[in-house]
C-alpha positions in Angstrom: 0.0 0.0 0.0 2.9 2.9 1.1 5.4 1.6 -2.1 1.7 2.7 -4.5 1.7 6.0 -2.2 5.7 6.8 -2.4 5.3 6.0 -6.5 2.9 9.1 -6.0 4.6 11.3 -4.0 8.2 10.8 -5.2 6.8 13.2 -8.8 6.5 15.6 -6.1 9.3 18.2 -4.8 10.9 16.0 -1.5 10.8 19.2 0.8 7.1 19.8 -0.1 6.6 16.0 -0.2 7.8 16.2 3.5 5.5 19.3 4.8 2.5 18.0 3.2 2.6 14.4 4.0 3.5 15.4 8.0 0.7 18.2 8.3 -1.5 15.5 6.6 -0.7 13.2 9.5 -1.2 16.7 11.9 -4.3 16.9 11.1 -5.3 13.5 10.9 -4.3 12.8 15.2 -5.8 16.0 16.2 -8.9 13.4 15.8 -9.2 11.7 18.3 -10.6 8.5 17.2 -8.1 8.7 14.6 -5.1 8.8 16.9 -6.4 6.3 18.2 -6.8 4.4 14.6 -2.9 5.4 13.8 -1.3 4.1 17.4 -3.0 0.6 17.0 -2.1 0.2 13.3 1.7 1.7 13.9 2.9 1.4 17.9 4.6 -2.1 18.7 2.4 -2.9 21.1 4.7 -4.4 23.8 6.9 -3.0 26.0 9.2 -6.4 25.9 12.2 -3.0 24.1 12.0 -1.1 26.5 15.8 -0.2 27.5 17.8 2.3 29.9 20.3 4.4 28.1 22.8 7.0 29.5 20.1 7.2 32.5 16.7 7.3 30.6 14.5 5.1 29.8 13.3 4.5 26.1 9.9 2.4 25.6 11.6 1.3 22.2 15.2 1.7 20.7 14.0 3.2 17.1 14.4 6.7 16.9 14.3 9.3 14.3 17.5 11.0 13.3 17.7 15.1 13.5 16.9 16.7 10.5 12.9 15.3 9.8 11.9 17.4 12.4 13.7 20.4 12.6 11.4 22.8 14.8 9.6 20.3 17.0 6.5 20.5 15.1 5.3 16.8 14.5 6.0 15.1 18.0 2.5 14.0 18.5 2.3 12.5 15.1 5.7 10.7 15.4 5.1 9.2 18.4 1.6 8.2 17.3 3.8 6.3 15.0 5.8 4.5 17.4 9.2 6.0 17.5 10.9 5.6 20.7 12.8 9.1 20.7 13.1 11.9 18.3 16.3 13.9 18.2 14.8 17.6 16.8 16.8 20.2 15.5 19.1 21.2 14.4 18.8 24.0 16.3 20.9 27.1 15.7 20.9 30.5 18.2 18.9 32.3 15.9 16.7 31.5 12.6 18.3 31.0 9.3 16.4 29.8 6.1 19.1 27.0 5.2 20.6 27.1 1.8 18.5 27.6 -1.6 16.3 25.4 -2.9 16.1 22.9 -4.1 18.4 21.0 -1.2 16.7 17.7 -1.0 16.7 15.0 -3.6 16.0 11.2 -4.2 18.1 9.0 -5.4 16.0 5.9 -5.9 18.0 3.1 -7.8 20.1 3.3 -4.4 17.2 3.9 -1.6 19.1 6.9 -1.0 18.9 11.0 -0.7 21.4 13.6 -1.0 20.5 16.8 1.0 22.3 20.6 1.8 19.5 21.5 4.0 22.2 24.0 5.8 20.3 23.7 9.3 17.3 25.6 8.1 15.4 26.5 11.6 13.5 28.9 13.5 16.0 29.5 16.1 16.4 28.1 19.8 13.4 30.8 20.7 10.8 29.6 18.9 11.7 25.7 19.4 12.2 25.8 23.2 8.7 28.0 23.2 6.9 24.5 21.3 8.9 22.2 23.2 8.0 24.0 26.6 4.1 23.6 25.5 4.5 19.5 24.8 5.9 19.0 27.9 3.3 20.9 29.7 0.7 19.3 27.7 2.1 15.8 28.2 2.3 16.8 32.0 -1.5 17.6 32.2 -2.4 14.2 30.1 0.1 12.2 32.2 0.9 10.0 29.4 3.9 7.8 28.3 7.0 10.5 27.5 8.2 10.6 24.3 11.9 11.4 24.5 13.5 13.9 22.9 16.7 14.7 22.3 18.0 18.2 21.0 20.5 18.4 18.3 22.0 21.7 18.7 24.4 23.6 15.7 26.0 27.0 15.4 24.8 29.4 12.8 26.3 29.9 9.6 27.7 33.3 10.3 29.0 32.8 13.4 33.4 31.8 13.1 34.4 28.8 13.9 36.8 30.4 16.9 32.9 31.4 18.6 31.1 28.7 17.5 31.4 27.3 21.3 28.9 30.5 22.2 26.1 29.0 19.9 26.1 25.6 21.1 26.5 27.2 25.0 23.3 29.2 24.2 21.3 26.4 22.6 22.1 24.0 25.3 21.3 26.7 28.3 18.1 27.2 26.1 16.9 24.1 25.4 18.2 22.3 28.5 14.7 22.1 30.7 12.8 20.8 27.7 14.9 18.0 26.0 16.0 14.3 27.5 19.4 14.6 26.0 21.9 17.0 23.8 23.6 16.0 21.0 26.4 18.5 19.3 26.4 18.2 16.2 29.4 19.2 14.1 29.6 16.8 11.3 26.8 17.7 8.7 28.8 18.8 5.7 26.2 21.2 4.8 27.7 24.2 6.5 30.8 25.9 5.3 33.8 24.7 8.1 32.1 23.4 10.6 33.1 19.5 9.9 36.7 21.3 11.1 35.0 21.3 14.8 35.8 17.6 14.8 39.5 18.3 15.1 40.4 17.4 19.1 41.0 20.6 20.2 37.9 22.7 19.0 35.9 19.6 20.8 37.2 19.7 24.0 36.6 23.6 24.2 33.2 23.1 23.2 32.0 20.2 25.6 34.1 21.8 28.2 31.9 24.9 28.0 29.0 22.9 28.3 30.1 20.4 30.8 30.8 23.1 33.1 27.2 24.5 32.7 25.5 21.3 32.9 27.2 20.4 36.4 25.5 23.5 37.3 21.7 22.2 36.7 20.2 19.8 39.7 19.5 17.2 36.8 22.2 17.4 34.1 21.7 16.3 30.7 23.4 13.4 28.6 25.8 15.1 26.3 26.2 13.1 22.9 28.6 13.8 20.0 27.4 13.4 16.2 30.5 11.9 14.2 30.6 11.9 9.9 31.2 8.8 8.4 34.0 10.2 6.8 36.4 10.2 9.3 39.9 8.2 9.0 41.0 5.9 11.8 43.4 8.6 13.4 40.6 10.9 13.7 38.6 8.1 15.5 40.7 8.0 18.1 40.6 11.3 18.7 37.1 11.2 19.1 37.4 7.9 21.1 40.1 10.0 23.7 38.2 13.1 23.8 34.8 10.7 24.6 37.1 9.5 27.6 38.7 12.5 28.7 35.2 14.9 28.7 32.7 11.6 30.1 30.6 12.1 27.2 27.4 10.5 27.8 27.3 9.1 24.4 28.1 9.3 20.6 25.6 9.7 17.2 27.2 7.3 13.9 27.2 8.4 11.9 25.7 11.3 9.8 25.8 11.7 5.9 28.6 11.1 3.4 30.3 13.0 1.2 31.8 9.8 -0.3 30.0 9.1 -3.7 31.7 5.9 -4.4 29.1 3.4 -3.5 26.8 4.7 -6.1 25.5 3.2 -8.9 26.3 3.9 -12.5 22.7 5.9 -12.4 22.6 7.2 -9.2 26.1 8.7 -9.7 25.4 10.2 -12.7 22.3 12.1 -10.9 24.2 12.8 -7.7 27.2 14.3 -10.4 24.2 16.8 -11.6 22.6 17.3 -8.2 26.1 18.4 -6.9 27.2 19.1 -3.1 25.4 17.4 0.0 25.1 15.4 2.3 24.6 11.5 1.3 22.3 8.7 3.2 20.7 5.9 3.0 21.8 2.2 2.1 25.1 3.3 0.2 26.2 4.5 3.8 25.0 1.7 5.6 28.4 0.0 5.7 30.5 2.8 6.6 28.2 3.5 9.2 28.2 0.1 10.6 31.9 -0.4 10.8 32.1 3.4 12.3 29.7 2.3 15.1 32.0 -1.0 15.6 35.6 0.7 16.1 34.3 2.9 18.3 32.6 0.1 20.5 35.5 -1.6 20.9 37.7 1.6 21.2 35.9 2.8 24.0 35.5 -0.8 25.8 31.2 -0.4 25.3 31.5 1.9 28.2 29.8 5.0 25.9 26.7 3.6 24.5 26.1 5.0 20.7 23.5 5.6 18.9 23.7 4.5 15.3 22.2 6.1 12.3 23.0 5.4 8.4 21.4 3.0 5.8 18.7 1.4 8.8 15.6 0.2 6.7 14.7 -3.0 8.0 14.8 -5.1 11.6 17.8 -6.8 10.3 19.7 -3.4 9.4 19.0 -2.4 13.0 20.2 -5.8 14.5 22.9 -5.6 12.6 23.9 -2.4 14.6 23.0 -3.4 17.4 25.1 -6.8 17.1 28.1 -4.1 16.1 27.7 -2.5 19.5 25.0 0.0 19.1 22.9 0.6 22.4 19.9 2.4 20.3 19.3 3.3 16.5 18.0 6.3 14.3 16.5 6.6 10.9 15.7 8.7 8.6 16.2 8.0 4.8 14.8 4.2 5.6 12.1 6.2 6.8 11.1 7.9 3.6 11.4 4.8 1.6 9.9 2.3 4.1 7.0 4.7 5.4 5.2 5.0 8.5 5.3 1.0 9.5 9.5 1.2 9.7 9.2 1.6 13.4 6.6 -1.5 14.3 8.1 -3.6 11.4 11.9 -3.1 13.1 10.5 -3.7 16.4 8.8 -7.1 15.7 11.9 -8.0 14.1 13.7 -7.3 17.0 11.9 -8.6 19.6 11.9 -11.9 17.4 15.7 -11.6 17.2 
């Protein structure tokens, strides 16, 4: 039934694709008997997944990467679908469209899409005011918490040497309305800001926000995001710095810049579609053997979350068998539609 609906949709624009298909689903649970409808055809019914990571507890371990839901807008309709956390953002100090349009496109023949989004958002203002009215609303319904996680970014404009400031304010903003943080400063969409990987610009960064997170009664998991693009040496930088700053956790990985896994077909359109970000299945690898260096690396003593090329149960599995504590997608969720979450689930629990 969702591969006759995708056929449709995929003639369509992918960013309008996105908004209309999501405010469909808005409108659709603001009925209550249809919310209703939606979590009984899409929820995994048991709580058999349920799991404790970095000190909170997650009904399932599926997840939805950062990116889908950039400003906080769908959580009741994604967790009417049965994700067990969504990781919003990424959100920047202040607003900034993203870059042009268009900056989201299929490639099909490889399950795959190549986005340069350039974290398009409406600033840490306007997401901590939504966030701040679902957790009061969830409050008053006393009803099973989704969690969230906050993928936090600097803004274009702001130099690398200051880029610490943005991700201090988002994090100060944000930090009484999200589970978790994650930094993110491996999307390749923003001019520089894959160079925050390098050691030292890390350890000034989570030092920052270390030192204001011991200053909250309840501190907040701090995760790292990681590109898939990173050589061994730099892995061990980020395995050392995970060590040395008691990171709570670790994202792998995010999009590719490496168009080698292609097909013929897909390269040729990724060739005229030109920079981005890639994911999907031709990451999937990459993002599997990320997630198992830094397992061992770190002993399994920093539990990571992986994200790249998940699409079925066994995709998950098979990152979870590579030492992955909890798992994200995104791309698998575009192609596989709104039953990715139950389907991985039931293949989970069988596995």
């Amino acid at each position: 039934m969702y591969s006759l609906l995708r056929n449709i949709l995929f003639n369509f624009s992918p960013e309008s694709v996105h908004y209309f298909s999501m405010n469909c689903l808005k409108t659709a649970t603001r009925l209550g008997i249809t919310d209703g409808v939606l979590k009984g055809i899409f929820q995994y019914p048991s709580s058999e997944l349920g799991k404790t990571v970095f000190g909170i507890e997650f009904s399932n371990p599926v997840g939805l990467g950062a990116g889908f839901d950039k400003n906080a807008l769908y959580l009741y309709e994604l967790e009417a679908l049965g994700f067990g956390f969504v990781e919003i953002g990424t959100v920047t100090p202040k607003a900034q469209p993203g870059n042009e349009l268009p900056r989201l496109f299929r490639l099909p023949a490889d399950q795959a899409l190549i986005n340069r989004m350039g974290f398009n958002n409406e600033g840490v203002g306007s997401v901590k005011k939504r966030l701040t009215d679902w957790n009061n609303r969830k409050a008053n319904k006393n009803s099973t918490h989704l969690v969230i996680g906050g993928n936090i970014g600097k803004n274009k404009i702001t130099p690398n040497e200051d880029a610490w400031r943005d991700y201090k304010i988002c994090f100060n903003e944000l930090h009484e309305t999200v589970d978790y943080f994650v930094v993110n400063v491996s999307s390749p969409n923003t001019p520089g800001l894959r160079a925050l990987q390098e050691k030292d610009a890390l350890r000034k960064i989570f030092a920052e926000l270390q030192n204001d997170n011991q200053g909250y009664a309840k501190p907040k998991p701090l995760l790292l995001k990681i590109a898939p693009d990173l050589n061994q040496s730099q892995l061990d930088d980020i395995v050392s710095l995970s060590l040395e700053m008691q990171l709570s956790g670790l994202v792998a990985t995010n999009t590719t810049i490496d168009r080698s896994n292609l097909t013929a077909a897909s390269e040729q359109l990724s060739e005229a579609i030109g920079m981005g970000g890639l994911s999907g299945k031709p990451v999937q690898a990459r993002s599997t053997e990320v997630v198992a260096y830094l397992a061992e690396q770190t002993g399994y003593t920093i539990p990571i979350i992986a994200s790249g090329g998940i699409f079925t149960g066994a995709d998950a599995k098979e990152k979870i068998n590579a030492g992955a504590a909890l798992v994200q997608v995104w791309t698998g969720f575009v192609y596989e539609g709104p039953s990715i979450v139950k389907n991985i689930c039931t293949y989970l629990a069988a596995h």
